[in-house]
N, CA and C of each residue as an Amber inpcrd file, in Angstrom:
protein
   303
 122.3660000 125.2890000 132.3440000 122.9110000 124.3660000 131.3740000
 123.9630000 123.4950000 132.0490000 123.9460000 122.2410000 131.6240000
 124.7960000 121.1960000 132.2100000 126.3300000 121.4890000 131.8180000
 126.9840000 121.0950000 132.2070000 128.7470000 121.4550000 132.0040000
 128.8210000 120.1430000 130.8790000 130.0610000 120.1550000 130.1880000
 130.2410000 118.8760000 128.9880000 130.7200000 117.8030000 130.1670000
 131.6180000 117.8580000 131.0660000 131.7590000 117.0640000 131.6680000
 132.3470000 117.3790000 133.5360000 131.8240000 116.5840000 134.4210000
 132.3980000 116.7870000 135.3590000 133.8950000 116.4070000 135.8140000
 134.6730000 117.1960000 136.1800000 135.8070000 117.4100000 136.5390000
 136.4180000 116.8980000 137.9020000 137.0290000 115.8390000 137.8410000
 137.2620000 114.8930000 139.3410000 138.5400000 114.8670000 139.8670000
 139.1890000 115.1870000 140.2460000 140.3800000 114.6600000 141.1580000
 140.1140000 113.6950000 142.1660000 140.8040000 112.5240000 141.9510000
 141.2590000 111.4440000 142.8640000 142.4340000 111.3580000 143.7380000
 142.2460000 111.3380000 144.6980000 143.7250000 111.3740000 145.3600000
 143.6610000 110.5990000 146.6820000 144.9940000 110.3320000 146.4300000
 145.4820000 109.1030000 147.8540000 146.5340000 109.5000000 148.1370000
 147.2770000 109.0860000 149.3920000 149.0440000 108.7080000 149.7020000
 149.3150000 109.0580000 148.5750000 149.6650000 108.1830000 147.8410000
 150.7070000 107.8200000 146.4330000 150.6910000 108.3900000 145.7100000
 149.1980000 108.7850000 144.9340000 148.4680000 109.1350000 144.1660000
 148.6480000 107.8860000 143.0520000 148.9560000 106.5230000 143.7070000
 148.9590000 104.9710000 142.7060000 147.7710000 104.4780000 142.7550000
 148.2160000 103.4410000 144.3250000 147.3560000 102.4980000 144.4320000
 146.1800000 102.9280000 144.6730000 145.9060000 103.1550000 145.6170000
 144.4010000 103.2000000 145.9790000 143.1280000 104.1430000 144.4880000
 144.0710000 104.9510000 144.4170000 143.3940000 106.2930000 143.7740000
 142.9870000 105.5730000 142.1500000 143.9360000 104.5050000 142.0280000
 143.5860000 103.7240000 140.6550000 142.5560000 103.0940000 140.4710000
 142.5290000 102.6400000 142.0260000 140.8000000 101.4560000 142.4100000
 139.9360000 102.4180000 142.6730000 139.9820000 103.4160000 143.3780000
 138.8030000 104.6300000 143.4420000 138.3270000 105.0360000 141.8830000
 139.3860000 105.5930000 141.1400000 139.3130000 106.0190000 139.7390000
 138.2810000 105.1370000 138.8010000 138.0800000 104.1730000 138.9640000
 137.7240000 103.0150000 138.4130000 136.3360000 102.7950000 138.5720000
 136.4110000 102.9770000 139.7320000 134.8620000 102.6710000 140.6530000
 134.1110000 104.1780000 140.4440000 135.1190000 105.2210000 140.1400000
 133.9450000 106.1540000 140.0270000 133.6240000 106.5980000 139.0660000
 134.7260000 106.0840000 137.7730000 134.4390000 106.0590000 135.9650000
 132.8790000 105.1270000 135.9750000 133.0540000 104.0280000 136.5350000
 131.2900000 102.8380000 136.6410000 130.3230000 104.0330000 136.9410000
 130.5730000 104.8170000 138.2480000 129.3670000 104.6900000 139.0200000
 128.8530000 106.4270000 138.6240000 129.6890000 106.8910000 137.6260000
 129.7780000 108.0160000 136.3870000 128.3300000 107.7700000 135.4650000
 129.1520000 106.7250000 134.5350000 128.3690000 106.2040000 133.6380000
 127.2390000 106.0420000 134.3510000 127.2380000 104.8340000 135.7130000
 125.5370000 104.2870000 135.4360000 124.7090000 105.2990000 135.9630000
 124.7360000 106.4960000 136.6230000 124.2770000 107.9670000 136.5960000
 124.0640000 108.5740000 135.3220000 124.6090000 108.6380000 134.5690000
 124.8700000 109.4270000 132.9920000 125.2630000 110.7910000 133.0430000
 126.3060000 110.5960000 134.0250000 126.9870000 111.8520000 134.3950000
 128.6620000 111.7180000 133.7120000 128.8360000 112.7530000 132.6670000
 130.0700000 112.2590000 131.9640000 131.0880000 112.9230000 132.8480000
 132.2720000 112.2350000 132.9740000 133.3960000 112.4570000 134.3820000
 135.0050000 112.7840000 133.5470000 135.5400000 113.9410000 133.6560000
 136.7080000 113.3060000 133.1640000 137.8680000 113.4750000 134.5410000
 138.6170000 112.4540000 134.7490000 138.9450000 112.1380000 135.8580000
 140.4520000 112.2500000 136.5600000 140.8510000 112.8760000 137.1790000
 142.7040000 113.2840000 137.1860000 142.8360000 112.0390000 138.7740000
 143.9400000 111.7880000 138.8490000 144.4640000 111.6020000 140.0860000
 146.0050000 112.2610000 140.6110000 145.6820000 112.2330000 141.6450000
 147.0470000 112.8160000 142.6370000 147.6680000 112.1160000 143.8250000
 148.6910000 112.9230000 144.3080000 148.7990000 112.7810000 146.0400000
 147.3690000 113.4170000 146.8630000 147.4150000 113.2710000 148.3640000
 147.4510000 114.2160000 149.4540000 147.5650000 115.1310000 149.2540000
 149.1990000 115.5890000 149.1460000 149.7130000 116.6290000 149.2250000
 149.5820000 117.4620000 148.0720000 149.2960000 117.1290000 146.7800000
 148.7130000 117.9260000 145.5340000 147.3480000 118.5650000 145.7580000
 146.5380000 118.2250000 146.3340000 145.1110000 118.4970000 146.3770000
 144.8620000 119.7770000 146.4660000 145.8820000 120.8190000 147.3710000
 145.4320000 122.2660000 147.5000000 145.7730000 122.8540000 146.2540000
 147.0320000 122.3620000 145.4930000 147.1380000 122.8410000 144.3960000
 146.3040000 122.7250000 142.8230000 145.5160000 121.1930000 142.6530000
 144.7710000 121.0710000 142.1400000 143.8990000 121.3590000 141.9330000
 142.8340000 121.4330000 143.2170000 141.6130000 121.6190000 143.5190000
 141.3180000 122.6510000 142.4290000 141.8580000 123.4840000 142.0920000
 141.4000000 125.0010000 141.1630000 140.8190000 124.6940000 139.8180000
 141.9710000 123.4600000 139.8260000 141.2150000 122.5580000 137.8170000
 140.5170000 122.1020000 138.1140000 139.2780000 121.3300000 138.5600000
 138.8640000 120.1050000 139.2850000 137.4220000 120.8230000 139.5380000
 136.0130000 120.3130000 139.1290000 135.1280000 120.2900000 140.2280000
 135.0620000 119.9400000 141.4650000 135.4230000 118.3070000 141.5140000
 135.1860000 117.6640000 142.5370000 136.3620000 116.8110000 143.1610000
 136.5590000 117.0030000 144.4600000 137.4200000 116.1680000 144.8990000
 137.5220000 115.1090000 145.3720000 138.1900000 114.0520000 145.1940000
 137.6920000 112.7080000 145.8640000 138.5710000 112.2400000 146.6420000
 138.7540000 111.5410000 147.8230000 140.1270000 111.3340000 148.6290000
 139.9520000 110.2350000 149.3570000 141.0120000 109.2080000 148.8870000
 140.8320000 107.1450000 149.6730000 141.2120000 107.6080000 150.9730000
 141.8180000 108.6420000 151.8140000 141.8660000 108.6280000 152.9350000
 141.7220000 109.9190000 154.2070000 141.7030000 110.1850000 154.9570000
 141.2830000 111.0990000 156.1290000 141.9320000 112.6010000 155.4540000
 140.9810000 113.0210000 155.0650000 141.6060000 114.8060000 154.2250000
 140.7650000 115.4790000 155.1010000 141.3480000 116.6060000 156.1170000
 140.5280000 116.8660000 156.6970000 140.9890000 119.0570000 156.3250000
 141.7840000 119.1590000 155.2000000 142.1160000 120.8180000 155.1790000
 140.4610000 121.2780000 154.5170000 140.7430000 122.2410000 154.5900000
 139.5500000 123.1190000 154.1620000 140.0020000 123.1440000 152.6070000
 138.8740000 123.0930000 151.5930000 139.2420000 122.8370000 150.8360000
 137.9950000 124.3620000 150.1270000 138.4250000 124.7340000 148.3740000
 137.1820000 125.2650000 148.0880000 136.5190000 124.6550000 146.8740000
 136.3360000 123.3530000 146.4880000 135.5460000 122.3760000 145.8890000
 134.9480000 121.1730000 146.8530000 133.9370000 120.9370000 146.1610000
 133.1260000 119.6080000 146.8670000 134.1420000 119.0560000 147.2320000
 134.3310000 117.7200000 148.3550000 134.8940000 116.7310000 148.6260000
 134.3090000 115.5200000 149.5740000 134.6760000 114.7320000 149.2750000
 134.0060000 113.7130000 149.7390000 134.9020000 112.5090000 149.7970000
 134.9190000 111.5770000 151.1770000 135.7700000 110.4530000 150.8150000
 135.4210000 109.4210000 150.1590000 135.8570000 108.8820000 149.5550000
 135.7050000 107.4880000 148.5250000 136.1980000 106.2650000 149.0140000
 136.1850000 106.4480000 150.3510000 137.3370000 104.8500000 151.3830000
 136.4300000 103.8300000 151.0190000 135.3250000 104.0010000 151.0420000
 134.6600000 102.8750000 151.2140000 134.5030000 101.6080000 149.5720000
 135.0600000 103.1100000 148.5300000 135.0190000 102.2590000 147.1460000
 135.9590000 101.2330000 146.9640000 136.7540000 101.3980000 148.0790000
 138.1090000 100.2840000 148.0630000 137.9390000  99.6970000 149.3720000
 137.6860000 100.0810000 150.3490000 137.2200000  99.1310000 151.4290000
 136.7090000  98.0400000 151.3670000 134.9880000  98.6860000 150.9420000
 134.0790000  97.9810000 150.5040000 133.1990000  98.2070000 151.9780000
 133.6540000  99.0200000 152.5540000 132.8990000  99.5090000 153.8850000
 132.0530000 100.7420000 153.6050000 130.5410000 100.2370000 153.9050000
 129.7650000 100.9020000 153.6020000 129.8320000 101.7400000 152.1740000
 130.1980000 100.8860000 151.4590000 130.0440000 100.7150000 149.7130000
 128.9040000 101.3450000 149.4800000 127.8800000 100.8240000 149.6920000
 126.5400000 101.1810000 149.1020000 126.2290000 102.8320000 149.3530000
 126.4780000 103.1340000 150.3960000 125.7820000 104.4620000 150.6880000
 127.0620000 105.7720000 150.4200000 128.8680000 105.0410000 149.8870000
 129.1840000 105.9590000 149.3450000 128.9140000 106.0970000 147.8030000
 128.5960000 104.7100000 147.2770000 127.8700000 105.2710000 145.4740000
 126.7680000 105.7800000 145.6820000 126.1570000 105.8730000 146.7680000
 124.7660000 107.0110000 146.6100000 125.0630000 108.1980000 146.7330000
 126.0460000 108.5640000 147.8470000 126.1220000 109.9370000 148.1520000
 126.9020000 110.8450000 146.7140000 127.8560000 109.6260000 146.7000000
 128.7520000 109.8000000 145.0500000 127.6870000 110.2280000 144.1120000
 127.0770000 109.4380000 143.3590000 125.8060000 109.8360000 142.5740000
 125.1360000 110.9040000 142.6090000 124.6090000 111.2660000 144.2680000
 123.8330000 112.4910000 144.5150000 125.3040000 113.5880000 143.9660000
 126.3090000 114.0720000 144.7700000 126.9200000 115.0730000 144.3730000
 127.9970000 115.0720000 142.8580000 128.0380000 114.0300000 142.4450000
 127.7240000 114.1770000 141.0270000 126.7220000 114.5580000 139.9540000
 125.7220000 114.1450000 140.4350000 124.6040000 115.0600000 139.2950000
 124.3640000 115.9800000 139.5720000 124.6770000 116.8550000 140.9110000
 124.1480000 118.0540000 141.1000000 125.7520000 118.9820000 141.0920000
 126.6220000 118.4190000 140.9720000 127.8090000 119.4170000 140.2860000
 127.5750000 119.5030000 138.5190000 127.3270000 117.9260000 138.0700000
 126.7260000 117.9980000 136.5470000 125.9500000 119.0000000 136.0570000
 124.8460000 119.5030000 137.0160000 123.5190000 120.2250000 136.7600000
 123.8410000 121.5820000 137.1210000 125.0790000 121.5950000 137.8950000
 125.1990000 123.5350000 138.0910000 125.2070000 124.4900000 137.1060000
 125.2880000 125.6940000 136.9070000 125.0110000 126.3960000 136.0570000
 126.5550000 126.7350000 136.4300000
């Protein structure tokens, strides 16, 4: 059975700027999947503590700790570098955190 909604942490530096334009881009690319998202943002430095609420983690820049949720970077949703193939990969591990049991 599908979960009611997937569970996201966003996080950057700040947990402002960037993570606001990531947040944004991945509420769109949510919807046009039909994967319902509800979406937190942070720091960096919050992420180990978060991660526990959170399916999925998302991060605008170089996170390289071991983490124990999905993660994946989102640079490119604000870059715009190699855009295309992070809303695919986005998409793919969104519907299949959607679809876990």
């Amino acid at each position: 059975m599908a979960k009611s909604a997937v569970k996201v942490l966003v996080a950057c530096g700040s947990g402002v700027a960037t993570s606001t334009i990531a947040k944004d881009a991945v509420s769109k690319i949510a919807e046009d999947a039909g994967v319902p998202v509800k979406l937190f943002k942070a720091t960096l430095a919050e992420v180990p503590a978060k991660q526990n609420d959170v399916d999925v983690v998302l991060t605008t820049a170089n996170y390289r700790k071991p983490l124990d949720k999905p993660h994946m970077s989102v640079f490119g949703l604000v870059s715009g570098v190699n855009e295309g193939k992070v809303k695919a990969d986005l998409t793919e591990l969104l519907k299949k955190v959607y679809n876990e049991d």
